[in-house]
N, CA, C and O atoms as CSV, one atom per row, in Angstrom:
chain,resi,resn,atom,element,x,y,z
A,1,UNK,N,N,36.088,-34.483,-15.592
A,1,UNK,CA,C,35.455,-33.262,-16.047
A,1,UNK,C,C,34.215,-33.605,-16.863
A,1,UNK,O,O,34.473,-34.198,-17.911
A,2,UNK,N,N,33.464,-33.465,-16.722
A,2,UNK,CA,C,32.213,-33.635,-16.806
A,2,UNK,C,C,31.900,-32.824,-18.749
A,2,UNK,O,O,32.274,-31.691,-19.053
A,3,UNK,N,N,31.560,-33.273,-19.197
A,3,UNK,CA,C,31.652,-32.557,-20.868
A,3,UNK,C,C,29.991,-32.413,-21.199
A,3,UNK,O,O,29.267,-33.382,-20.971
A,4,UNK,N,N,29.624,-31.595,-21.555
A,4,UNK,CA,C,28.221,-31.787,-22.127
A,4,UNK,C,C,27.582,-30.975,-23.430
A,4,UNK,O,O,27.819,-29.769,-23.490
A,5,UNK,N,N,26.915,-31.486,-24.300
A,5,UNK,CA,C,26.705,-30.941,-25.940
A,5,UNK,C,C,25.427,-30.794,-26.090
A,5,UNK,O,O,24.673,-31.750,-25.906
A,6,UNK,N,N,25.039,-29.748,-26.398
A,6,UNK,CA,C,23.010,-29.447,-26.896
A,6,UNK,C,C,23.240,-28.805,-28.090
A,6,UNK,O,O,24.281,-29.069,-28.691
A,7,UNK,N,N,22.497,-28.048,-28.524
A,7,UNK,CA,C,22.180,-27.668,-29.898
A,7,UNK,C,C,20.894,-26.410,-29.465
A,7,UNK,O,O,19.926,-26.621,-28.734
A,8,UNK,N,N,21.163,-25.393,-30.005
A,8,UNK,CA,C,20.381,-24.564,-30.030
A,8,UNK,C,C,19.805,-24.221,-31.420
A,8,UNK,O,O,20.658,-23.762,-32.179
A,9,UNK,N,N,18.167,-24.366,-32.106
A,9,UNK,CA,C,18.064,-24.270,-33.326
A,9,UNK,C,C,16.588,-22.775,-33.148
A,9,UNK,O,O,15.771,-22.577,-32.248
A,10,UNK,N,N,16.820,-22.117,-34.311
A,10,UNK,CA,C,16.368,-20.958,-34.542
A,10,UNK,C,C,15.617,-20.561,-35.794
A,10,UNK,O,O,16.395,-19.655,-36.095
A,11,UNK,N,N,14.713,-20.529,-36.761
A,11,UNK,CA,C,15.136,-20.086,-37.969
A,11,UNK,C,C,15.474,-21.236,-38.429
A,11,UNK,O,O,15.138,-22.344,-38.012
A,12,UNK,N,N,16.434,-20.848,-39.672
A,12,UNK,CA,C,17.641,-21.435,-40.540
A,12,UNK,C,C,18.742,-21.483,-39.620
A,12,UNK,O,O,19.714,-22.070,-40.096
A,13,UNK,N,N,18.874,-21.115,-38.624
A,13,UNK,CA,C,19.986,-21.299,-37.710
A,13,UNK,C,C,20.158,-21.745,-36.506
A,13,UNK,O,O,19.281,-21.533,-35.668
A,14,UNK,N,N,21.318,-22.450,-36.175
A,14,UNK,CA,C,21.264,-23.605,-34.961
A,14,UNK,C,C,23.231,-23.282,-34.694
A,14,UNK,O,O,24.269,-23.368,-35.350
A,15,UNK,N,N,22.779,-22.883,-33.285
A,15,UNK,CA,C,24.111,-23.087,-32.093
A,15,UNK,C,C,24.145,-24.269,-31.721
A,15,UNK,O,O,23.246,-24.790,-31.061
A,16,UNK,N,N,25.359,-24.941,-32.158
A,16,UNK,CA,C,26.182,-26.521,-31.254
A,16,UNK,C,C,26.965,-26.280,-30.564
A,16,UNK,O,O,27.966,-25.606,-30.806
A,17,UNK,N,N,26.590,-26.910,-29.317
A,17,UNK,CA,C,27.736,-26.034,-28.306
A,17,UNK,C,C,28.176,-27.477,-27.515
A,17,UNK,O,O,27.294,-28.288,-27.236
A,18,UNK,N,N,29.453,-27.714,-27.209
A,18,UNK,CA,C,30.344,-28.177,-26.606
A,18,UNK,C,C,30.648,-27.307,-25.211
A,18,UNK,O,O,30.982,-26.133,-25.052
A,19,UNK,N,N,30.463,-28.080,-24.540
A,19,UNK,CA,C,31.010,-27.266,-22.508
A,19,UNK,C,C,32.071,-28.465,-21.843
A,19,UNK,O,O,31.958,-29.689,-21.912
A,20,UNK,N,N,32.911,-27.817,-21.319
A,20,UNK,CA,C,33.366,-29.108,-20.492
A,20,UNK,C,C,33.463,-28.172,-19.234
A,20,UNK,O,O,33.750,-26.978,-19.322
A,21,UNK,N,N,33.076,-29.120,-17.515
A,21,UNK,CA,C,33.506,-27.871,-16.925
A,21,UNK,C,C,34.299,-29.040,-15.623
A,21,UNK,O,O,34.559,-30.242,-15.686
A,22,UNK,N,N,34.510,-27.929,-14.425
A,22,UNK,CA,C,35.075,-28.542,-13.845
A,22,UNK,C,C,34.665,-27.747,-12.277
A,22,UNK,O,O,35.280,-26.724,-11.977
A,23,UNK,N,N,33.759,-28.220,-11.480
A,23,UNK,CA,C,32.451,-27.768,-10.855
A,23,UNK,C,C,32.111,-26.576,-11.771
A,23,UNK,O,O,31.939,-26.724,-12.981
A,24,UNK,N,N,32.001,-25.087,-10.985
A,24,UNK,CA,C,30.753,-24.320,-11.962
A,24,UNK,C,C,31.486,-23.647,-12.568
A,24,UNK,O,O,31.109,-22.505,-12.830
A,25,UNK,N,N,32.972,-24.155,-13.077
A,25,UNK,CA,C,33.926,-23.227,-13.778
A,25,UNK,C,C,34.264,-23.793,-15.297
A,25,UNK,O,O,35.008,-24.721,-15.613
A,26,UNK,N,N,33.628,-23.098,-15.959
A,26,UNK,CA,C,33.798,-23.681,-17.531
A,26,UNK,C,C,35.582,-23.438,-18.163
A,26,UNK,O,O,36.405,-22.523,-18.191
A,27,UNK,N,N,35.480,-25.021,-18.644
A,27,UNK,CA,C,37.348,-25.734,-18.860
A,27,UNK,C,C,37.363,-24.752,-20.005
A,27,UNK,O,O,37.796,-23.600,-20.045
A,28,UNK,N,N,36.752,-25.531,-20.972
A,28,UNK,CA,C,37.058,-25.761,-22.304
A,28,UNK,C,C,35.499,-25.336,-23.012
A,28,UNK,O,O,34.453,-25.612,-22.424
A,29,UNK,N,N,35.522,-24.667,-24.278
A,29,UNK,CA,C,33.723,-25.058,-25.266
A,29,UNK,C,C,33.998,-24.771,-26.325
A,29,UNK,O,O,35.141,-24.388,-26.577
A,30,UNK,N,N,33.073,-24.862,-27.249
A,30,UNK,CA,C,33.388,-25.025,-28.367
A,30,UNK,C,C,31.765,-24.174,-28.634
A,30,UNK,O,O,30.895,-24.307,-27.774
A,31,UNK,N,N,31.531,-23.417,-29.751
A,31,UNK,CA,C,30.288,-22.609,-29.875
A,31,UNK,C,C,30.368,-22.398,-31.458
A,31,UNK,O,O,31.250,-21.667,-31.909
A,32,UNK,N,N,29.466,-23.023,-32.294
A,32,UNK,CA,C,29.667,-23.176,-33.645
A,32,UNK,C,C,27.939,-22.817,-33.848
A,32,UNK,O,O,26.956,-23.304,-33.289
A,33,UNK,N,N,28.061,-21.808,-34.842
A,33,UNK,CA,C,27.044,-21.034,-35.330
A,33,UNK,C,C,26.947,-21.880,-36.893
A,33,UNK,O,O,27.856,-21.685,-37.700
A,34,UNK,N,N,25.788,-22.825,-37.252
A,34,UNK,CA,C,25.907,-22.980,-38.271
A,34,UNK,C,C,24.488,-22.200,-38.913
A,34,UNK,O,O,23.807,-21.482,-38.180
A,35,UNK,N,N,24.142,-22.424,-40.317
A,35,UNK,CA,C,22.888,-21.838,-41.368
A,35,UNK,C,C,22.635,-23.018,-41.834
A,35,UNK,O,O,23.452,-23.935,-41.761
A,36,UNK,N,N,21.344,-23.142,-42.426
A,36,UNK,CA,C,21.030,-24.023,-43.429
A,36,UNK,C,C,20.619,-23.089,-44.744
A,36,UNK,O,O,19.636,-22.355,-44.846
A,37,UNK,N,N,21.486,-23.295,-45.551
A,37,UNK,CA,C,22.051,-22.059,-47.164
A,37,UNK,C,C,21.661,-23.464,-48.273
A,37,UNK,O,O,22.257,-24.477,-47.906
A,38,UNK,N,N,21.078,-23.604,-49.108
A,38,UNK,CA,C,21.129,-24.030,-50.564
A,38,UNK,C,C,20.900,-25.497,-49.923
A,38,UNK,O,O,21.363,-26.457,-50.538
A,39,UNK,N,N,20.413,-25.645,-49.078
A,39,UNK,CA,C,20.179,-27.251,-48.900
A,39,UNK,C,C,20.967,-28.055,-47.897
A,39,UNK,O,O,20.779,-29.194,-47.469
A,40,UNK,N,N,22.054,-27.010,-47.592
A,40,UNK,CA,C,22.855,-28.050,-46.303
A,40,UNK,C,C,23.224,-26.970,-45.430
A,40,UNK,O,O,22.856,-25.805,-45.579
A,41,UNK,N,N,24.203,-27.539,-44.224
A,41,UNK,CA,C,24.375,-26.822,-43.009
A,41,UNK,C,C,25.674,-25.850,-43.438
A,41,UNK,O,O,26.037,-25.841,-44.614
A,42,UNK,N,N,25.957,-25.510,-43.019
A,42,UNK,CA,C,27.352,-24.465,-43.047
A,42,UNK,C,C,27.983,-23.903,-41.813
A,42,UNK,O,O,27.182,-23.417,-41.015
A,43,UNK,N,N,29.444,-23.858,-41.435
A,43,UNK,CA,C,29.575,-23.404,-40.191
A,43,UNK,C,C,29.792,-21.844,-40.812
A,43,UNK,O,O,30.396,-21.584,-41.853
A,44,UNK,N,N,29.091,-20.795,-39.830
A,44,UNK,CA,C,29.459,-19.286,-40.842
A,44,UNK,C,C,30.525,-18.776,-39.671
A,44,UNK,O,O,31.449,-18.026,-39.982
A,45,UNK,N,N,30.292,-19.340,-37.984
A,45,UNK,CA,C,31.440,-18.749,-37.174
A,45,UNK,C,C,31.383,-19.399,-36.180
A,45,UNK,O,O,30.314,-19.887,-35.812
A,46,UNK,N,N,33.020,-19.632,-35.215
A,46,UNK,CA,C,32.788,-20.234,-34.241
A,46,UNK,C,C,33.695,-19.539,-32.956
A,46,UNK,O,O,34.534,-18.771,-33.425
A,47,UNK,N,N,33.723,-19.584,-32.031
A,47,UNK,CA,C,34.087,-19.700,-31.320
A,47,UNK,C,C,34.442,-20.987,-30.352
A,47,UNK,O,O,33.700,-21.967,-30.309
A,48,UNK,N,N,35.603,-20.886,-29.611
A,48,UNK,CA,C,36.286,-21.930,-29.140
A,48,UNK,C,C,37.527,-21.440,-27.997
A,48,UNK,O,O,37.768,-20.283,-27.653
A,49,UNK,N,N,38.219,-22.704,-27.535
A,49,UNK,CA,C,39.292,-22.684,-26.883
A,49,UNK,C,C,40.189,-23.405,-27.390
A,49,UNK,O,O,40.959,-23.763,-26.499
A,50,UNK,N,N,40.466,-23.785,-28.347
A,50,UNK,CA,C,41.411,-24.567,-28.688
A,50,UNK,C,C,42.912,-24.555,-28.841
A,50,UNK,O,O,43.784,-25.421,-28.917
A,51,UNK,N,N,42.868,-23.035,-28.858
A,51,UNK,CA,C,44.274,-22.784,-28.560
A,51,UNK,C,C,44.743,-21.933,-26.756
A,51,UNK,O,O,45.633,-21.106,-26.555
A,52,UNK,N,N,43.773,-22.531,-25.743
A,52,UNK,CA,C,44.557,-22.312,-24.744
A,52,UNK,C,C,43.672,-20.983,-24.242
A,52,UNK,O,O,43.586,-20.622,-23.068
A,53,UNK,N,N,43.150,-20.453,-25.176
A,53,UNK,CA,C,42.672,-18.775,-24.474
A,53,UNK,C,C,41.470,-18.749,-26.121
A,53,UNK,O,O,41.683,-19.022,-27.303
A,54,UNK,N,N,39.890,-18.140,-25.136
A,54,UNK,CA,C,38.677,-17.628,-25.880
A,54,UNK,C,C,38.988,-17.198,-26.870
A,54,UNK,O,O,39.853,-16.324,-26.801
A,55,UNK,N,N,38.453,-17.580,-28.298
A,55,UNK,CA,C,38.566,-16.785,-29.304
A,55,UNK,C,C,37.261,-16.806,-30.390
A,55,UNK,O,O,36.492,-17.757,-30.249
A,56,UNK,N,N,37.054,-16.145,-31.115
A,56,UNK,CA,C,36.283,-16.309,-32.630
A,56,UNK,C,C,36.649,-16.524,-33.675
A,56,UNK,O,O,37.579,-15.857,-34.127
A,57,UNK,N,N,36.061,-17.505,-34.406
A,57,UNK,CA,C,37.102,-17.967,-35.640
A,57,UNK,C,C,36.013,-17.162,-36.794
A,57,UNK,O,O,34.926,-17.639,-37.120
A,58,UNK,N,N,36.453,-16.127,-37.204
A,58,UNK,CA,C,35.715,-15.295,-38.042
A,58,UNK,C,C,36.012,-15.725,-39.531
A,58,UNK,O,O,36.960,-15.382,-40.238
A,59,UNK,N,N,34.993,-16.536,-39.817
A,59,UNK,CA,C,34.960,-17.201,-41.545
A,59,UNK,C,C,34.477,-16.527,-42.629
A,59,UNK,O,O,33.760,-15.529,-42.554
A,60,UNK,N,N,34.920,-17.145,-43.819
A,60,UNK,CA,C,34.411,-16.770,-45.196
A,60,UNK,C,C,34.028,-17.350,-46.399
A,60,UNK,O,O,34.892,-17.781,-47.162
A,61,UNK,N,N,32.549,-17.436,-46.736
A,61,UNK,CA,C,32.582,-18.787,-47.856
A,61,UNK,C,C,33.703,-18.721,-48.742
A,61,UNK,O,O,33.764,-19.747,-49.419
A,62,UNK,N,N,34.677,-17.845,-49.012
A,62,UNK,CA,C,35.436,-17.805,-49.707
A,62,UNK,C,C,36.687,-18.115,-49.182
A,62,UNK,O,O,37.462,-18.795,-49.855
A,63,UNK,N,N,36.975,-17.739,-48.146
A,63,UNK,CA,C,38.646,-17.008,-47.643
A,63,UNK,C,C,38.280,-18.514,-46.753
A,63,UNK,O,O,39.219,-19.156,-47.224
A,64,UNK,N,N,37.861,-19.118,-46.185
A,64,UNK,CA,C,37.812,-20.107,-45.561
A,64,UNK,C,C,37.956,-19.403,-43.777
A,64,UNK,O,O,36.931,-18.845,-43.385
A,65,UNK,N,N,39.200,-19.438,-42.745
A,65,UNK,CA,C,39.337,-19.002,-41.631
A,65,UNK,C,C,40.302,-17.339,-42.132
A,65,UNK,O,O,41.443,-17.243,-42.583
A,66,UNK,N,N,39.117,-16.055,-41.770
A,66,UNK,CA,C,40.015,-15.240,-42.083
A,66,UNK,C,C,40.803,-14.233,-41.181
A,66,UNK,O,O,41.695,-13.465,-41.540
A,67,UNK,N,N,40.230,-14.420,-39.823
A,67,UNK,CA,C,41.013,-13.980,-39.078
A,67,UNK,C,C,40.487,-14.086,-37.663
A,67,UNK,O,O,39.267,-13.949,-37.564
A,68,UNK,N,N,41.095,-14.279,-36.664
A,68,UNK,CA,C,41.091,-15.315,-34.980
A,68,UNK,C,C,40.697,-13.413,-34.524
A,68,UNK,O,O,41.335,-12.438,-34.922
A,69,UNK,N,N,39.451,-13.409,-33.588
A,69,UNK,CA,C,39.629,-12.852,-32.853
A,69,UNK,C,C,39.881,-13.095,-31.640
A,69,UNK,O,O,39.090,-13.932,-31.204
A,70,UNK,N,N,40.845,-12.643,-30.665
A,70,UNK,CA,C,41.297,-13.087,-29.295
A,70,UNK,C,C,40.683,-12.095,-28.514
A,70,UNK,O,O,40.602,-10.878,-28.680
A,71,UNK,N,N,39.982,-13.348,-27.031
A,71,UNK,CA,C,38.959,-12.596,-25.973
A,71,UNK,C,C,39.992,-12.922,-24.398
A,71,UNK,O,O,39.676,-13.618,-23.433
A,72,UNK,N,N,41.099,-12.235,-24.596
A,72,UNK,CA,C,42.099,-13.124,-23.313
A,72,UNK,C,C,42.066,-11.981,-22.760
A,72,UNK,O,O,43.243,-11.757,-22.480
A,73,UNK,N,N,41.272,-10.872,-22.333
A,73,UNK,CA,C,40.566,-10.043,-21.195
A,73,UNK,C,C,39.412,-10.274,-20.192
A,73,UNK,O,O,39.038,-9.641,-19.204
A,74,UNK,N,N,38.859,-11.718,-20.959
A,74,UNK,CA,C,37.794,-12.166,-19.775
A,74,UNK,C,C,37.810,-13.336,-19.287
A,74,UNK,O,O,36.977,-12.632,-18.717
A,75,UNK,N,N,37.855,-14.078,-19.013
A,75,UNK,CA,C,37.575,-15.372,-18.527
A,75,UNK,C,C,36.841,-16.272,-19.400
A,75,UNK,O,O,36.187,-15.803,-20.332
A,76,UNK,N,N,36.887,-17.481,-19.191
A,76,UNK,CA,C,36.634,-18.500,-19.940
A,76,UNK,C,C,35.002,-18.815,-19.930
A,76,UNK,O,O,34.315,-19.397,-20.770
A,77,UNK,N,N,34.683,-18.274,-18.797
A,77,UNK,CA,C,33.052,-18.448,-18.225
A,77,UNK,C,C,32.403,-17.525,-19.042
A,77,UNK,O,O,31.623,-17.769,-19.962
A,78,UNK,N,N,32.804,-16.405,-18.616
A,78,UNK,CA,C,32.502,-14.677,-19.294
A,78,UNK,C,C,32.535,-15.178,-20.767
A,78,UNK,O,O,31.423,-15.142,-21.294
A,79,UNK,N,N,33.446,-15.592,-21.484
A,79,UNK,CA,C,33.703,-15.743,-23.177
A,79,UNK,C,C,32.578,-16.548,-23.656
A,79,UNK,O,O,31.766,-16.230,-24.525
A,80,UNK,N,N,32.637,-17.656,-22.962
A,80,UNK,CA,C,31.586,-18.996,-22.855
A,80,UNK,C,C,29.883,-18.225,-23.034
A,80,UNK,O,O,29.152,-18.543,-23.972
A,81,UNK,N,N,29.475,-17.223,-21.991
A,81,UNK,CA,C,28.331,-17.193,-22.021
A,81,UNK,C,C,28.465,-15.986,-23.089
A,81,UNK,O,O,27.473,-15.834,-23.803
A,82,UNK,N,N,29.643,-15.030,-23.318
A,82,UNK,CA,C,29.385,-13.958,-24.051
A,82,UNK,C,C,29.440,-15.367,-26.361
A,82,UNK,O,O,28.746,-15.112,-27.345
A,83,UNK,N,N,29.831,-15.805,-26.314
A,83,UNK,CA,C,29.650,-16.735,-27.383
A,83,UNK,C,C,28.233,-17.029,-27.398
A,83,UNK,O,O,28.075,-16.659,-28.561
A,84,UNK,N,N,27.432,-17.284,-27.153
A,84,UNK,CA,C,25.878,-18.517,-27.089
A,84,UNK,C,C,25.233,-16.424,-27.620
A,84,UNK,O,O,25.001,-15.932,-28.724
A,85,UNK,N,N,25.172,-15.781,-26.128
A,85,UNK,CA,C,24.493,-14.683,-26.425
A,85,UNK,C,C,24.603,-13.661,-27.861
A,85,UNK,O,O,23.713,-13.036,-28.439
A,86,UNK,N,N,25.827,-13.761,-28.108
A,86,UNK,CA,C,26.930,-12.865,-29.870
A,86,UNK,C,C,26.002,-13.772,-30.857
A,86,UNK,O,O,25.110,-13.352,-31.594
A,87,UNK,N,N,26.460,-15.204,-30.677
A,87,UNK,CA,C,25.700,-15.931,-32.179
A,87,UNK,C,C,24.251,-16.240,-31.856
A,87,UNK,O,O,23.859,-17.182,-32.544
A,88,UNK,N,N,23.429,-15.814,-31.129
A,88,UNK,CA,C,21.992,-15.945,-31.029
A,88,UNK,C,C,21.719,-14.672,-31.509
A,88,UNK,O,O,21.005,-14.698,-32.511
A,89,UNK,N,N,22.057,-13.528,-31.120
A,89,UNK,CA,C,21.747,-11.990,-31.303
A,89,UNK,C,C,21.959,-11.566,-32.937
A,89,UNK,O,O,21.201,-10.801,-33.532
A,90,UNK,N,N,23.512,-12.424,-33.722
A,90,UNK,CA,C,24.131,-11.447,-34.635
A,90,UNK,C,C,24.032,-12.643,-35.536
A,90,UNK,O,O,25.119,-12.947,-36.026
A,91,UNK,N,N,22.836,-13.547,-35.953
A,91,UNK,CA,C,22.852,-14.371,-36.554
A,91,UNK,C,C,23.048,-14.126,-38.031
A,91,UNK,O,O,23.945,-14.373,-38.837
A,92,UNK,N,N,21.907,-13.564,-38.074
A,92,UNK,CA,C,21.998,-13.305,-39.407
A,92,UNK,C,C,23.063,-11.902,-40.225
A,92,UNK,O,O,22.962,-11.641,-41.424
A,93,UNK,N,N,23.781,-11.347,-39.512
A,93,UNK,CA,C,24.375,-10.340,-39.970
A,93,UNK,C,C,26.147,-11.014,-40.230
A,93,UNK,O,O,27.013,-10.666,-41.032
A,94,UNK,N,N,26.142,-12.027,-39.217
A,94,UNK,CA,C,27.192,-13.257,-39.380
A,94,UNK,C,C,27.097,-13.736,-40.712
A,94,UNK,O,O,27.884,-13.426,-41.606
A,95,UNK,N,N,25.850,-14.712,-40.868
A,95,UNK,CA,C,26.007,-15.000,-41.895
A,95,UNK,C,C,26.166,-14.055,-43.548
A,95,UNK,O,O,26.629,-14.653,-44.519
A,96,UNK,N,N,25.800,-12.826,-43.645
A,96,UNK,CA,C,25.592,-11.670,-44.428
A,96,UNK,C,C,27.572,-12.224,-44.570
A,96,UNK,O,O,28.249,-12.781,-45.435
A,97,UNK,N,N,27.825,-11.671,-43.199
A,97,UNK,CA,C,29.365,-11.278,-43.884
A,97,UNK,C,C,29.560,-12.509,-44.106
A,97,UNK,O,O,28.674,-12.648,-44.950
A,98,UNK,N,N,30.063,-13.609,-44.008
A,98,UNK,CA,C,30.321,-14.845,-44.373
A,98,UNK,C,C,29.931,-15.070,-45.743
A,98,UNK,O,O,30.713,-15.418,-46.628
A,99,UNK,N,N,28.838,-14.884,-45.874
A,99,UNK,CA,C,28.758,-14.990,-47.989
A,99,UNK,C,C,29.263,-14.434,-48.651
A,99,UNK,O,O,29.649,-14.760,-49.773
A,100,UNK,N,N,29.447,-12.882,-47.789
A,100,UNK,CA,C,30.397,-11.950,-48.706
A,100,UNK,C,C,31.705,-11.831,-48.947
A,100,UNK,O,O,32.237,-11.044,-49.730
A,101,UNK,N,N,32.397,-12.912,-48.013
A,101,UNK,CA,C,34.022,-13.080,-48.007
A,101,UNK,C,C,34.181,-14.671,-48.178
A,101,UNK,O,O,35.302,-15.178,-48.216
């Protein structure tokens, strides 16, 4: 399975994205929205597969992981491209809530 990692940078903000696929059908990814806040990077949200089925790991500088949203109505491809497009679009309103929790 073929795995491959880029970096999307914006702004103060940069998508790291993890793909693994297996021909044009995406396995596994990993989609981590970080900021650069007070001098260093920060992850403010990610999305992933790590437990088996698409999800968002909706964070808080405070609360740390505060609650998994689950995307197990679409496909792994569908989640995959709907992740890159969510944290490019809702960057900064991500990070808003993330400072505030």
């Amino acid at each position: 399975m073929p795995e491959k990692q880029w970096t999307k940078s914006f702004g103060h903000f940069a998508i790291i994205v993890r793909r693994k696929t297996r021909g044009p059908a995406t396995v596994s990814f990993a989609v981590v929205l970080v900021a650069y806040v007070a001098g260093k990077w920060i992850d403010i949200t990610r999305y992933d597969t790590e437990h088996g089925i698409p999800h968002r790991d909706v964070l808080g500088a405070k609360q740390g992981l505060r609650y998994k949203r689950w995307m197990d109505d679409i496909s792994v491809n569908e989640a995959f491209e709907y992740a890159i497009r969510d944290c490019t679009e809702n960057a900064a309103s991500y990070l808003q809530d993330y400072l505030a929790h």
